[in-house]
N, C-alpha and C positions, 0 to 999 in steps of 0.2 A: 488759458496761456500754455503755450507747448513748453514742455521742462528743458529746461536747459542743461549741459552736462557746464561742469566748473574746471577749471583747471591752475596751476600755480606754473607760475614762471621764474627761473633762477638765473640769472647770469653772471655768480658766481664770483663779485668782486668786493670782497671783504678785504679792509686796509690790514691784510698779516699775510702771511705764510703760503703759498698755493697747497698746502694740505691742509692747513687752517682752512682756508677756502672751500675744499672740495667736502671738509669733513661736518663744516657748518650747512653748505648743502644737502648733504644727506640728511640731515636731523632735521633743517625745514619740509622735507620732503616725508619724511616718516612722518612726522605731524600732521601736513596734507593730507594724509594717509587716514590719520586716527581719526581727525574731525572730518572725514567722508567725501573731499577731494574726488574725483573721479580721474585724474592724470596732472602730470608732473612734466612740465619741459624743460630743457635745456638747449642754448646756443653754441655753435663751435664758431671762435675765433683763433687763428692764427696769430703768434707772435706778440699781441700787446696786451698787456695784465692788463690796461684801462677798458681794455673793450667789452672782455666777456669774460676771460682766462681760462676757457676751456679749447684747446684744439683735436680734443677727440672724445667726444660726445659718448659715442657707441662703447667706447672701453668704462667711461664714468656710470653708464648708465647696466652694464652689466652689474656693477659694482652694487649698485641701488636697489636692481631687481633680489640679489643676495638677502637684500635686508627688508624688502618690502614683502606683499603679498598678494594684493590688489588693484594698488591705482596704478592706471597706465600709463606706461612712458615713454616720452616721446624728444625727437630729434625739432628743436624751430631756430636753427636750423644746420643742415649738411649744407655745404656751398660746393656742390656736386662736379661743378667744374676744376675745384682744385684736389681730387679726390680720383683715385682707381675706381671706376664704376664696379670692377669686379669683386675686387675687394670689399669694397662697402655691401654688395650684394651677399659675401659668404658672413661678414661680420654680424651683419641686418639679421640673418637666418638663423647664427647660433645663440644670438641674444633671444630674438625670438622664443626659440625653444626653451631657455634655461627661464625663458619668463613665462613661462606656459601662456605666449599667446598674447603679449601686455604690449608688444612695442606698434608704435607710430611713427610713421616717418615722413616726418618733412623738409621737405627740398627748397631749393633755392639756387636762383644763379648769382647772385651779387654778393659783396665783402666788399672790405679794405683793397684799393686800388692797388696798393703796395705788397699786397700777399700775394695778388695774381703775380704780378712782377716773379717773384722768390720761386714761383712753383714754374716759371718758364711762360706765361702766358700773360695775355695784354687785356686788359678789362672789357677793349671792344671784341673779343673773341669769345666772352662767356656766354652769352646763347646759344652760338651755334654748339659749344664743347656741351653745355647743358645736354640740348635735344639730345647728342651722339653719348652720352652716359648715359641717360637716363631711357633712350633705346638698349645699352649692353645691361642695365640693370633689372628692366622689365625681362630679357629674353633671357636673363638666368632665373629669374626667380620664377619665370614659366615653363622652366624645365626644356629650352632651346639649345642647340648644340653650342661647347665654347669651345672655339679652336679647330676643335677635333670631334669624327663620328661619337668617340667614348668618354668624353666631357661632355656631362651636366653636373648641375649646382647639387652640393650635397653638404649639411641638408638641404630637401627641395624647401620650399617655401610660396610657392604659388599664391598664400593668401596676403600676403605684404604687399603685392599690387593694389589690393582695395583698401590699403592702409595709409597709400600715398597722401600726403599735402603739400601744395607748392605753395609759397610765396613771394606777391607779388604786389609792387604799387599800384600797376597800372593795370587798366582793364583790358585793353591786349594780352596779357598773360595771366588775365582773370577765366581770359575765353578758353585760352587754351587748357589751365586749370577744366575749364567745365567739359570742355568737349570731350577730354579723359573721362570723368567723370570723379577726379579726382577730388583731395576737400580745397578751399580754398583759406591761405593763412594771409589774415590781415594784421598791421602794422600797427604797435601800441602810437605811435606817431609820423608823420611823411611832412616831408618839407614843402610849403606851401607855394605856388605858382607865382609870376611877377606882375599876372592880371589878377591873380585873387591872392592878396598875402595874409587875408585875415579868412579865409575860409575856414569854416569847422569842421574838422575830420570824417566828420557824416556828410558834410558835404561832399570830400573826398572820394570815400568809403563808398557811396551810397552808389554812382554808376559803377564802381568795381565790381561791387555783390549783383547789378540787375543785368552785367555781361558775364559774371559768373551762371547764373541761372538760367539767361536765357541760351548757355549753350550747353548747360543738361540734357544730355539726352533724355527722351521720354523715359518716363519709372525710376530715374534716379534719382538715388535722396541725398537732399543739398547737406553737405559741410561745411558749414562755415566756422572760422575759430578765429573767433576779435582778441586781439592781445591788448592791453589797455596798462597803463601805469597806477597804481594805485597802492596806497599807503593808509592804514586803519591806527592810529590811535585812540586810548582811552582819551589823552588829554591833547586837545588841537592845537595852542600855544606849543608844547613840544615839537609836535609833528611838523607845524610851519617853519621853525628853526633847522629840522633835519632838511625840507624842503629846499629852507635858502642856501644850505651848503650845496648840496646834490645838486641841483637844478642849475646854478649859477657855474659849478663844473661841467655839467653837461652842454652849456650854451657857450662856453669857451669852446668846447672843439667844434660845435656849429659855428662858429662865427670863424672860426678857422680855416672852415671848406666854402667861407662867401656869405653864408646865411646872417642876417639883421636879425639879433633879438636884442629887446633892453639890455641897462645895466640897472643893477639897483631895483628895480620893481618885481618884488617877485612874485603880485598877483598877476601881471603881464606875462612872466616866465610861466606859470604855471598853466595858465589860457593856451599860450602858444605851444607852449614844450607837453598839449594835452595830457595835463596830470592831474587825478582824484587824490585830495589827500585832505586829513582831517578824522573828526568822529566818525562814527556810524553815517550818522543825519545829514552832516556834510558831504560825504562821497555821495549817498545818494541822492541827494539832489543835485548834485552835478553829472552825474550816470545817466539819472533820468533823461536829460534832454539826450542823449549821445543815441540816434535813433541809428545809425548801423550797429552799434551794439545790440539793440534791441532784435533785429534781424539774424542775428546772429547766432549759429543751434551749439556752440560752445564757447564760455567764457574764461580767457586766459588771464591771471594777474600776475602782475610781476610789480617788484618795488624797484626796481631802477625807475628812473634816472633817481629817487634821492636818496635810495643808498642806506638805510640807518642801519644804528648797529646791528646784530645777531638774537639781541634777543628781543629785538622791537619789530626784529621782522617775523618770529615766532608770534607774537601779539597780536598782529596784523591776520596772521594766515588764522589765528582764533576768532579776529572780532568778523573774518567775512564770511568762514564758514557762517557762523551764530546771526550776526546781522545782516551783513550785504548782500548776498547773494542769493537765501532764500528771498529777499524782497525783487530780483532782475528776473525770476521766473523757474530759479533750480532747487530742484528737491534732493535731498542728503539718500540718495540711494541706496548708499552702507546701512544709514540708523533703522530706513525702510526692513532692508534686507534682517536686523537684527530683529526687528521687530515681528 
């Protein structure tokens, strides 16, 4: 079995404080850290505390490098279209460096329809603005003229090109992910088709990753990073309670934007709104069947959609180092390293 690298995902929405918030983050994050984690993400959202409550990713994540040592960290995601490509490129660089070498970064063209609006631009416009940023981003950090003969990027940063990840639902933008030869970021969840509304995310998933692949150029080594929702309790009566809160919020604002899911069932919610939650035993054997995870050369967890409190989600980030995740294929690289 090829090892997997692990990763923890945060989107930062704790019912207190946006410093409460950002400072409970950190401490899940040091913990990832201790129990041997390999990287730490975080999302930027503009404007709404429900969403993510981070709108500058790269300023939190200096913050973290501060305090950390080791695990790597990363952007899932910049939404690069409502963003100075230039700026993100010098920000990207100095992080970089003060993290001797730890950041990742992943890109993205899609958000909230209503942020595009705020930033001057129209949702059907974020491809093209993508491409043309993430052109002025590549040619600073490969040391290309900006503006002027005596502009370049300082610091240079040339290696944050092979650091790129995009994400993307669909396998058109899986391709173009490959043909860079960029990693490619998949979705802990995608809203299902109106010819297939009961699809399984691997079903989904599965032609994304074999248009990702097959447009690898030869010799290059695939990235794939499955982000997956999942919740690790000692005792699964709790966990299924935090579940029915969480979940039933999060299927209110899908049902908001059109999408049918139950009311009231919350094994239906949990199938649909693709969420591992429960013991050990329980996630994984629901893990187990989810075969593009399996495919997958890094594992992202995050506890959204259901949300528990701070120190349940401290618990969680314990029982998966310990149980979950060496059983999906990945070895504790730190304990190796200590060892």
């Amino acid at each position: 079995m090829t090892t997997k690298r692990l990763g923890f995902f945060t989107r930062l929405l704790d019912d207190t404080s946006p410093g409460e918030r950002y400072r409970n983050a950190v401490e899940q994050i040091q913990l990832a850290e201790r129990v041997g984690f390999d990287s730490a993400w975080v999302a930027q959202h503009h404007f709404h505390r429900t969403e993510g409550g981070l709108p500058s990713p790269l300023v939190f994540l200096s913050y973290v490098a501060a305090v950390t040592t080791r695990i790597r960290l990363g952007t899932g995601i910049i939404t690069l279209p409502l963003e100075n490509a230039l700026r993100v490129a010098e920000d990207a660089a100095v992080l970089d460096e003060l993290s001797n070498g730890r950041l990742e970064v992943g890109l993205g063209s899609g958000g909230t329809p209503s942020s595009f609006t705020a930033f001057g631009l129209e949702t059907s416009e974020r491809a093209g603005v993508f491409a043309e940023n993430l052109d002025v981003l590549l040619n600073a950090w490969g040391g290309g003229e900006i503006g002027h003969p005596d502009n370049t990027l300082y610091p240079a940063a040339p290696q944050l090109a092979d650091r790129i990840w995009q994400a993307t639902f669909s396998a058109a933008g899986a391709r173009r992910a490959g043909l860079r030869g960029d990693g490619l970021m998949l979705s802990r969840t995608q809203p299902r088709t109106a010819d297939a509304p009961d699809a399984s995310l691997s079903d989904i998933q599965n032609p994304i990753i074999d248009a990702y692949l097959d447009a690898l150029p030869a010799g290059a080594t695939p990235r794939i990073v499955a982000s997956r929702s999942l919740f690790v309790s000692d005792d699964r009566d709790s966990a299924l309670d935090y579940a029915a809160i969480g979940l039933e919020r999060a299927a209110e604002g899908f049902r908001r934007s059109g999408h049918t899911l139950p009311v009231g069932d919350l094994g239906e919610l949990i199938r649909r709104l693709d969420t591992h939650v429960g013991r050990v035993e329980d996630v994984l054997e629901t893990l187990s069947a989810d075969t593009a995870l399996a495919r997958a050369t890094d594992l992202t967890f995050q506890v959204h959609s259901i949300d528990p409190p701070h120190p349940e989600v401290l618990r969680s980030i314990e029982l998966i180092a310990d149980g979950v995740a060496p059983e999906l294929g990945w070895v504790n690289s730190a304990t190796v390293a200590a060892h």
